[in-house]
C-alpha positions in Angstrom: 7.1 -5.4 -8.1 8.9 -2.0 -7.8 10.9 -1.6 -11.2 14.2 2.0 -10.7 13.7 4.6 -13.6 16.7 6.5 -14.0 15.7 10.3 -15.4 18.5 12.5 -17.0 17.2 15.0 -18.5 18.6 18.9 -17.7 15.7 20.3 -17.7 14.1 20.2 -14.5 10.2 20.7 -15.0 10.8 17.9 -17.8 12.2 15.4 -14.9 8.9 16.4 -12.8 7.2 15.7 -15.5 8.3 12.2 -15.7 8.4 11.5 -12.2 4.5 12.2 -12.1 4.1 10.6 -15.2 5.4 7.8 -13.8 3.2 7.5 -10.2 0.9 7.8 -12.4 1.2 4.6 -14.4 -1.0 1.0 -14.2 1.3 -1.6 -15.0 1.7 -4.3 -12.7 4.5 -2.4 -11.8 5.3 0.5 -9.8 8.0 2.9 -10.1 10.7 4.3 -8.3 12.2 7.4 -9.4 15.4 8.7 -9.6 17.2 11.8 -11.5 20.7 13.3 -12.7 20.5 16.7 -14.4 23.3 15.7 -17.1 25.5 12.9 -18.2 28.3 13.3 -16.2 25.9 12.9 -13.3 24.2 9.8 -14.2 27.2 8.0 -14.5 27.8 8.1 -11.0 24.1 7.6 -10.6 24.5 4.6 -12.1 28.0 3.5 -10.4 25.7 3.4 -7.0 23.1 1.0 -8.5 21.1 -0.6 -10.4 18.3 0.5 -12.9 15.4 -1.6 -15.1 14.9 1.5 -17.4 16.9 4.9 -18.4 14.6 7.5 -20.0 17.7 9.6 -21.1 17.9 13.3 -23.1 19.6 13.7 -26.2 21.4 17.2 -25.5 22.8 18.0 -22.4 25.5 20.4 -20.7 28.9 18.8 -19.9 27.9 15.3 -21.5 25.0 14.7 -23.8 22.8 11.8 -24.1 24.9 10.1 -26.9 28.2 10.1 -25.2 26.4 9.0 -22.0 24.9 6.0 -23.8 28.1 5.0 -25.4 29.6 5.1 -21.5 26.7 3.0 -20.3 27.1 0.3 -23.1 31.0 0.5 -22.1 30.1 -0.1 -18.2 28.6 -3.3 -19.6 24.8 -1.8 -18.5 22.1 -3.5 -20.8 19.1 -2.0 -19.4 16.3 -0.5 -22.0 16.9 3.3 -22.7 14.2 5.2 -24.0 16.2 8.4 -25.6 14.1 11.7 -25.4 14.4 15.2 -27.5 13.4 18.5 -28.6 15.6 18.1 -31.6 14.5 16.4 -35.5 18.0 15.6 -36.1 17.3 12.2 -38.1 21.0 11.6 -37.9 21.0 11.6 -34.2 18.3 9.1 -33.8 19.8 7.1 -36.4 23.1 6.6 -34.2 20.7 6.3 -30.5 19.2 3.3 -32.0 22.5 2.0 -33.3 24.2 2.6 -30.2 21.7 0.6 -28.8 18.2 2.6 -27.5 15.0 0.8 -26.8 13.2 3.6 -28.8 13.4 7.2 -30.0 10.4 10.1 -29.0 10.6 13.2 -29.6 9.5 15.9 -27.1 7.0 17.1 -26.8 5.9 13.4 -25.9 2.6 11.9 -25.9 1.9 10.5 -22.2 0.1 7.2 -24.0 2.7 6.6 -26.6 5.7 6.6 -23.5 3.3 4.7 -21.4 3.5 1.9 -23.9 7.3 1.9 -24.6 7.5 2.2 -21.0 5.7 -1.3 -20.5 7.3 -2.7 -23.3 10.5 -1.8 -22.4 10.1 -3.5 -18.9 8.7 -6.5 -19.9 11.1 -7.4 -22.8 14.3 -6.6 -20.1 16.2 -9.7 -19.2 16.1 -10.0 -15.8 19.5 -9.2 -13.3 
């Protein structure tokens, strides 16, 4: 079964990263891949479908990763978010996983320990 990956990060060797990451992965799964640079993008991203997983950055230009989740619990979108930074701010997590993240890494990520949360996010998602 082919499970959509939504990718915002602005940073674009990150997002090739994650898209090879990604091909690369042995779940019974595989992954299509798409990507928005910043918040403001993935919104309309999102508007033209649907998504199983967002693997979404924290700080971004013209809307972050906070304010983009809080617009993609407002749309009514329940999919697993896996938020992803550079930055230590405790705080910050502390509100992703209150405003409703799957899980929290900071980059630089190990490829194992988002291979997991990347399995465990897809198989605990209630399906469409």
């Amino acid at each position: 079964m082919t499970k959509r990956v939504l990718i915002v990060d602005d940073e674009a060797p990150v997002v090739e990263v994650l898209k090879d990451f990604f091909r690369q992965f042995r779940h019974e799964n595989s992954y299509e891949t798409e990507s928005a640079k910043d918040g403001a993008e993935a919104l309309i991203v999102l508007l033209r479908g649907k998504f199983d997983l967002i693997l979404l950055d924290m700080h971004m230009p013209r809307m972050g990763g906070l304010e983009l989740l809080k617009q993609i619990r407002g749309l009514g979108v329940t999919v697993p978010i896996i938020m992803i930074t550079a930055n230590a701010d405790t705080r910050a997590a502390a509100e992703a996983l209150g405003g409703g993240v799957f899980a929290y890494i900071p980059k630089p990520f190990d490829i194992r320990h988002l291979d997991h949360l990347v399995a465990l996010a897809i198989s605990t998602a209630t399906p469409k």
